[in-house]
C-alpha positions in Angstrom: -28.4 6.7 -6.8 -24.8 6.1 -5.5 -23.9 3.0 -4.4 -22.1 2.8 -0.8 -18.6 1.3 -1.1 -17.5 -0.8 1.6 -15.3 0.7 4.3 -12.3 -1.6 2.9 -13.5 -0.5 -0.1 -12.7 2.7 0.4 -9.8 2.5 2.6 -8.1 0.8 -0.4 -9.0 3.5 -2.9 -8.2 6.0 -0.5 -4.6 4.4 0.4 -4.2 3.9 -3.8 -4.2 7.1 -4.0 -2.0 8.6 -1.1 1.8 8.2 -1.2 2.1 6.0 1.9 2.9 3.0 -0.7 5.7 4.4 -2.6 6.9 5.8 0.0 6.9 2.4 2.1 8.6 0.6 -1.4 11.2 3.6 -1.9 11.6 3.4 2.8 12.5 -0.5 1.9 14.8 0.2 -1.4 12.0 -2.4 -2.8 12.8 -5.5 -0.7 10.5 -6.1 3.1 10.4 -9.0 4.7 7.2 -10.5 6.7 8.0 -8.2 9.6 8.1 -5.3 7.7 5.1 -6.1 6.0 3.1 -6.6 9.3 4.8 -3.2 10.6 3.2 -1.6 7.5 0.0 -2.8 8.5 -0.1 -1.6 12.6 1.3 1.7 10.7 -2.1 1.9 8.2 -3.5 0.8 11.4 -2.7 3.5 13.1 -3.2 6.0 10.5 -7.1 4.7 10.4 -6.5 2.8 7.2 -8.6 -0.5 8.5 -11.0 -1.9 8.0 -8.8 -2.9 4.7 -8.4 -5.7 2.4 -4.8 -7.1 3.0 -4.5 -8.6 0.0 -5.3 -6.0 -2.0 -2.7 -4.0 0.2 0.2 -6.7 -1.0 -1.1 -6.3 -4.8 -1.0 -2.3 -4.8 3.0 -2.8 -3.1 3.7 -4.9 -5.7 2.5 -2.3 -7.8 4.7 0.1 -7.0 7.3 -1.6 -6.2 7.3 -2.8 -9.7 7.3 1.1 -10.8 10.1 1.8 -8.9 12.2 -1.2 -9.7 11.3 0.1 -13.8 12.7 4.1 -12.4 15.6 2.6 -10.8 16.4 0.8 -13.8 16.3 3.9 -15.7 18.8 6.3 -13.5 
């Protein structure tokens, strides 16, 4: 029997795996401020990303934002 995920649950696996995040880091040349950070969220918002786990939204950001400091670094 599969268990039922949570709808943040699976709004943050589904958003993990879409390139809205990179795309926001790479959009922001991997700096954002609060603003742009509360912008992000009307905009996942709006794309029917909530119910989500804003935490867990900040970690996967860092994420990337991480991986393409490391690229950046590379060029």
């Amino acid at each position: 029997m599969a268990v039922k995920l949570s709808p943040e649950e699976t709004n943050i696996r589904k958003l993990s795996r879409s390139p809205i995040p990179m795309n926001f880091v790479k959009k922001q040349n991997g700096v954002w401020n609060h603003q742009d950070w509360l912008d992000f969220l009307e905009y996942l918002k709006g794309k029917k990303y909530f119910p989500i786990d804003t935490d867990r939204v900040g970690l996967l950001l860092e994420e990337k934002k991480a991986q393409y400091l490391a690229a950046q670094k590379e060029k």
